[in-house]
DOBA-284802 format. One record per residue: residue number from 1; z, x, y of N, C-alpha, C, CB in turn. Coordinates in Angstrom, 3 decimals. Atoms other than C-alpha are relative to their C-alpha. Glycine has a CB too. Example, Ala and Ser with C-alpha at 12.3 -4.5 7.8 and 13.67 -1.06 7.14 Angstrom:
2
REC, 1, 0.000, 0.890, -1.190, 7.800, 12.300, -4.500, 0.000, 0.900, 1.200, 1.246, -0.992, 0.027
REC, 2, -0.060, -0.820, -1.190, 7.140, 13.670, -1.060, 0.730, -0.770, 1.090, -1.415, 0.414, 0.462
//
This chain:
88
REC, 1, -0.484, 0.835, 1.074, 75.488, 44.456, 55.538, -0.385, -1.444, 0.283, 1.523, 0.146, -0.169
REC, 2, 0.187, 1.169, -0.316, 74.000, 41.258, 55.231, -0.230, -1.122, -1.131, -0.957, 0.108, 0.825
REC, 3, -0.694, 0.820, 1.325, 74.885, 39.940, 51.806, 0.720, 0.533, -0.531, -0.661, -0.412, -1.026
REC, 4, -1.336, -0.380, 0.156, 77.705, 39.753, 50.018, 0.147, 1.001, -1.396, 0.899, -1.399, -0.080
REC, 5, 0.325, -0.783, 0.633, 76.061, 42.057, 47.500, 0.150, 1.328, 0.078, -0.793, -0.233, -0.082
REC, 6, -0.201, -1.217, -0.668, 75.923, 44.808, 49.899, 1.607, 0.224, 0.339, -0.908, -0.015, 1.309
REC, 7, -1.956, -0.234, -0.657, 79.851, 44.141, 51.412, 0.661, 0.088, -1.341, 0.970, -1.698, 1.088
REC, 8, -0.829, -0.376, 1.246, 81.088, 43.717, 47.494, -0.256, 1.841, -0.436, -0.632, -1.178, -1.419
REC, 9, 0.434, -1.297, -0.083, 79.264, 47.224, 47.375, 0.869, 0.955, 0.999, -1.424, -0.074, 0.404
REC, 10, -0.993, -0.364, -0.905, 81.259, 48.375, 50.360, 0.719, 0.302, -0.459, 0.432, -0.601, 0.741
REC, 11, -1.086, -0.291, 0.450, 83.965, 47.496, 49.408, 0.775, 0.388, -1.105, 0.283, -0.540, 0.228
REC, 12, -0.232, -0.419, 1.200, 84.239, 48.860, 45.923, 0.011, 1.184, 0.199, -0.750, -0.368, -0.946
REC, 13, 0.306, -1.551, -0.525, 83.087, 52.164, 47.654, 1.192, 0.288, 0.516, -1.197, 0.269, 1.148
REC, 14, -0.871, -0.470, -0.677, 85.764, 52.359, 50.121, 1.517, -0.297, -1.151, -0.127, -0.756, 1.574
REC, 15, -1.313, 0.282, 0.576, 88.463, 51.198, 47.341, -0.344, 0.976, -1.470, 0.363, -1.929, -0.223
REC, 16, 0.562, -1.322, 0.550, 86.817, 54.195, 45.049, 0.847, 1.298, 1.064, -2.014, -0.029, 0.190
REC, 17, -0.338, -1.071, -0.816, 87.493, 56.630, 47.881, 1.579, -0.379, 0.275, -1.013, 0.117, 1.375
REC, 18, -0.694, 0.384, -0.299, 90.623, 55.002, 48.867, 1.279, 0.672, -1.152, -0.438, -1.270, 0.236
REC, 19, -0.606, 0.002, 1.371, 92.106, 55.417, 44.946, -0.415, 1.867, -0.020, -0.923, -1.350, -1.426
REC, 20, -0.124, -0.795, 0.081, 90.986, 58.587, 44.939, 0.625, 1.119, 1.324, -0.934, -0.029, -0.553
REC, 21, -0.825, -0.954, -1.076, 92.789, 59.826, 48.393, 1.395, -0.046, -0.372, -0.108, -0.488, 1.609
REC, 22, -1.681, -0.256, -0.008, 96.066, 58.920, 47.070, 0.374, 0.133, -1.645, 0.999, -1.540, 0.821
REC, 23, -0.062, -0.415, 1.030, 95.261, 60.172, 43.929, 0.905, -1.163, -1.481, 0.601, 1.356, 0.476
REC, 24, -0.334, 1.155, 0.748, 95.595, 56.913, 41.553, -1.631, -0.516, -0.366, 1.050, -1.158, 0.972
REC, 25, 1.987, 0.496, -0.013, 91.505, 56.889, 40.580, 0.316, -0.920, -1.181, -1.649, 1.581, -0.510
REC, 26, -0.211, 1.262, 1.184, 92.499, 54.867, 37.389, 0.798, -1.600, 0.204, 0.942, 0.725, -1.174
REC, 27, -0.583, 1.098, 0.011, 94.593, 51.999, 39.113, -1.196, -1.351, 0.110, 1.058, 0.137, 1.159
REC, 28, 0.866, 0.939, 0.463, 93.266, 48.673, 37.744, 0.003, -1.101, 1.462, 0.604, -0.675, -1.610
REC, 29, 0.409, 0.224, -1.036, 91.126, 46.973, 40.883, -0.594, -1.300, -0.271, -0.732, 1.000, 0.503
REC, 30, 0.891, 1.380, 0.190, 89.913, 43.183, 40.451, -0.104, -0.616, 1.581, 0.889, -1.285, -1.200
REC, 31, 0.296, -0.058, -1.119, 88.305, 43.188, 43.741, -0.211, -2.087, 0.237, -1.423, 1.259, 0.142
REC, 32, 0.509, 0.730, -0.333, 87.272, 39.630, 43.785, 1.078, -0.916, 0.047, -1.030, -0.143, -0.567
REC, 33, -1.608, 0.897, 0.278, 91.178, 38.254, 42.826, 0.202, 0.390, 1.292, 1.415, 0.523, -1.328
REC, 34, -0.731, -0.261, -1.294, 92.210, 40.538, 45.582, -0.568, -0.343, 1.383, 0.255, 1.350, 0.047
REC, 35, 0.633, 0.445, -1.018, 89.995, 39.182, 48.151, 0.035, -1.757, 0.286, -1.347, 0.571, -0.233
REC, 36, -0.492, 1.741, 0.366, 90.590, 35.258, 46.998, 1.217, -0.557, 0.236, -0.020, -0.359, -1.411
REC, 37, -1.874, 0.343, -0.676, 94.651, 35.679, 47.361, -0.225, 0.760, 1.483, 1.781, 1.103, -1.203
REC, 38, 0.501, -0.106, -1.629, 93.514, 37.313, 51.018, -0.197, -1.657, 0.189, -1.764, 1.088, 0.327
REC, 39, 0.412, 1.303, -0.724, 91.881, 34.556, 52.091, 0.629, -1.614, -0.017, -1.268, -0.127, -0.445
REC, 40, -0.454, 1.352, 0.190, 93.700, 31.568, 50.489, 1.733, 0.734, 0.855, -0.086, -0.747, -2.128
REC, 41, -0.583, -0.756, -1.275, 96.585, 33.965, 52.723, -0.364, -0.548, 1.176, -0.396, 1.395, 0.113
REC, 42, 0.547, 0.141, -1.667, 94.873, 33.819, 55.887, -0.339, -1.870, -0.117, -1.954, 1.297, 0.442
REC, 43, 0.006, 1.345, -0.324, 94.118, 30.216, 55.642, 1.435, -0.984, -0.097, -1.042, -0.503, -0.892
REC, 44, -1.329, 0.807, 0.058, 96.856, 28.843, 54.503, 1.868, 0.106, 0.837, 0.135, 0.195, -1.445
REC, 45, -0.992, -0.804, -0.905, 99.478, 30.908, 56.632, -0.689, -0.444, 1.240, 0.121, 1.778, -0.221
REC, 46, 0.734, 0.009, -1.396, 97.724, 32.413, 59.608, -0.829, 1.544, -0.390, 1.285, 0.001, 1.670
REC, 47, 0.976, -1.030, 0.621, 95.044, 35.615, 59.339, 0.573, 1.385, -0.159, -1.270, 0.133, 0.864
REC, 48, -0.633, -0.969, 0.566, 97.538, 38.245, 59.401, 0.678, 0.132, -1.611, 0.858, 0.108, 0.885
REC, 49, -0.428, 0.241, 1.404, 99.249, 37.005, 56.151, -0.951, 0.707, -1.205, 0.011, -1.598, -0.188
REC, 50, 0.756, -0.735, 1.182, 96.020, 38.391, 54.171, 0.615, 1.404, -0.627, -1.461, 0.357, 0.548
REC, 51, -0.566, -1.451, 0.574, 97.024, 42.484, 54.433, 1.850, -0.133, -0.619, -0.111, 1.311, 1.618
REC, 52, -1.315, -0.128, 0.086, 100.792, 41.424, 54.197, 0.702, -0.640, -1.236, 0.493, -0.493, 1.164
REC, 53, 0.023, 0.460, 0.861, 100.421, 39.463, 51.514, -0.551, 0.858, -1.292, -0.493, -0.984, 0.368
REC, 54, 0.937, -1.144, 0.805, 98.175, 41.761, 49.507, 0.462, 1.328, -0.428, -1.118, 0.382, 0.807
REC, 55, -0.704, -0.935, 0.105, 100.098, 44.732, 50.184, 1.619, 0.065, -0.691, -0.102, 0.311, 1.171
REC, 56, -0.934, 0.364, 0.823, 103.233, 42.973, 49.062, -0.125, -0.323, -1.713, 0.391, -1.024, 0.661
REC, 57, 0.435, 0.102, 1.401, 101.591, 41.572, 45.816, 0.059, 1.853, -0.635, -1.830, -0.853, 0.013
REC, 58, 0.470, -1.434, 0.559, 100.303, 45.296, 45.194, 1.573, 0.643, 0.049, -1.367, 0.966, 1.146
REC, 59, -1.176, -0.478, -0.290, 104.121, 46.305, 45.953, 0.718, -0.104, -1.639, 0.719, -0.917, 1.322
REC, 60, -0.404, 0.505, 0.848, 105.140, 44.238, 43.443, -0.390, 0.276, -1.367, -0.099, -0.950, 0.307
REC, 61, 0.677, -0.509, 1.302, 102.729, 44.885, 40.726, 0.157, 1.331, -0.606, -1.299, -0.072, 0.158
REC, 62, -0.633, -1.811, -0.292, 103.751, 48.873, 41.350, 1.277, 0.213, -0.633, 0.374, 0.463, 1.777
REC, 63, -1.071, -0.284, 0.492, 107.253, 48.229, 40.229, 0.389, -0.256, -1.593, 0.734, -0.583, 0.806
REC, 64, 0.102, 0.644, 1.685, 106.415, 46.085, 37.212, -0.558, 1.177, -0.932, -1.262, -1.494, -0.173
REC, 65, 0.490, -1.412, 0.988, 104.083, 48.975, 36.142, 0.831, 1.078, -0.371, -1.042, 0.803, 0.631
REC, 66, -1.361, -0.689, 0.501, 106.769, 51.115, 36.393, 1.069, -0.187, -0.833, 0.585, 0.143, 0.743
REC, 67, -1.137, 0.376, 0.939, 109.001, 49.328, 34.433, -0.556, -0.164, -1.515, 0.704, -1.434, 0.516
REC, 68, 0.591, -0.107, 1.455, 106.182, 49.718, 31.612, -0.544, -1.500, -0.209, 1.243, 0.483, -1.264
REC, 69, 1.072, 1.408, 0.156, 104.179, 46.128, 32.156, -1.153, 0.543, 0.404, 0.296, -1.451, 0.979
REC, 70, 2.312, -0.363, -0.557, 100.076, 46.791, 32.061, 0.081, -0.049, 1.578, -1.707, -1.920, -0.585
REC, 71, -0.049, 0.459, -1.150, 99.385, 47.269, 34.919, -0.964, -0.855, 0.732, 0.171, 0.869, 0.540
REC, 72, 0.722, 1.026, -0.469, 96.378, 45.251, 35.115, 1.057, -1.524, -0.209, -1.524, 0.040, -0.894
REC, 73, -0.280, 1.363, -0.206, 98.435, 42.586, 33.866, 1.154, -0.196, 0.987, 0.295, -0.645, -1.300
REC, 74, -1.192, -0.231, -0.913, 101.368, 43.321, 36.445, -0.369, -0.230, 1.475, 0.555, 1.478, -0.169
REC, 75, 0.373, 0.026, -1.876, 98.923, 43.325, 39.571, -0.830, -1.703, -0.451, -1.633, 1.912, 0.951
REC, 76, 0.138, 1.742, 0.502, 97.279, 39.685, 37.980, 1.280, -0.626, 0.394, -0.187, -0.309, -1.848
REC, 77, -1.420, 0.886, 0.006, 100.716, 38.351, 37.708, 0.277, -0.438, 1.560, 1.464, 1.028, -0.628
REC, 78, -0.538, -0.197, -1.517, 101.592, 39.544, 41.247, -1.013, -1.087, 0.671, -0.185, 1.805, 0.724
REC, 79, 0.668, 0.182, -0.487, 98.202, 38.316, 42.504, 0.097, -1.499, 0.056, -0.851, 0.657, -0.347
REC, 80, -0.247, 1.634, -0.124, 98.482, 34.743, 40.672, 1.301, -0.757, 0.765, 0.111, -0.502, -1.472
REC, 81, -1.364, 0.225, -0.355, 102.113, 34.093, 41.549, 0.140, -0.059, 1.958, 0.943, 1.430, -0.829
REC, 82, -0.332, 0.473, -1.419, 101.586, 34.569, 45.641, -1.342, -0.841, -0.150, 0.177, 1.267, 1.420
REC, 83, 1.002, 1.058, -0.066, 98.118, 32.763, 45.317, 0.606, -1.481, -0.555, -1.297, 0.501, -0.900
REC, 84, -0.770, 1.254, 0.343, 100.204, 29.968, 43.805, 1.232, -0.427, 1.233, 0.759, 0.318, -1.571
REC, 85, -0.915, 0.202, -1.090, 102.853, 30.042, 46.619, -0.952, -0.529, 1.390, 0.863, 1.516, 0.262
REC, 86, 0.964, 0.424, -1.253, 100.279, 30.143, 49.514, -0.779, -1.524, 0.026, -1.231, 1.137, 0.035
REC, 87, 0.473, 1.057, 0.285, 99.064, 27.021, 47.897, 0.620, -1.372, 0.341, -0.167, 0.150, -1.106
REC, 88, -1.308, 1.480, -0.313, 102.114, 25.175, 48.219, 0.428, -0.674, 1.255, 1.472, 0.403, -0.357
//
């Protein structure tokens, strides 16, 4: 991997396979949000904060969907809302 052509490739692959191991192949994936609230995470915290942050957002967005909010717009929400905190 030696552009970010190939690693966005990656990682769309492994979050393909990923969606389909826990049987959720339709959950809505905006790889490039979820990699932007990572990192503004890890910088602005410390570099663990990325998965813990990410996994919480996605927590969050999970319950909203459940409660019958899009769920693209439920994992956005989640996504903007800690990317706005980490900022602060």
């Amino acid at each position: 991997m030696t552009d970010e052509g190939d690693l966005h490739r990656v990682l769309a692959d492994w979050a393909d396979r990923v969606r389909e191991e826990l049987d959720i192949p339709d959950a809505p994936l905006d790889l490039d949000r979820v990699l932007g609230v990572a990192g503004v995470a890890a910088h602005a915290v410390v570099r663990p904060a990325a998965p813990v942050t990410t996994y919480l957002a996605g927590y969050a967005a999970g319950l909203a969907a459940a409660s019958g909010t899009d769920a693209g717009a439920a994992a956005a929400d989640a996504l903007d809302r800690v990317r706005r905190l980490a900022g602060s």
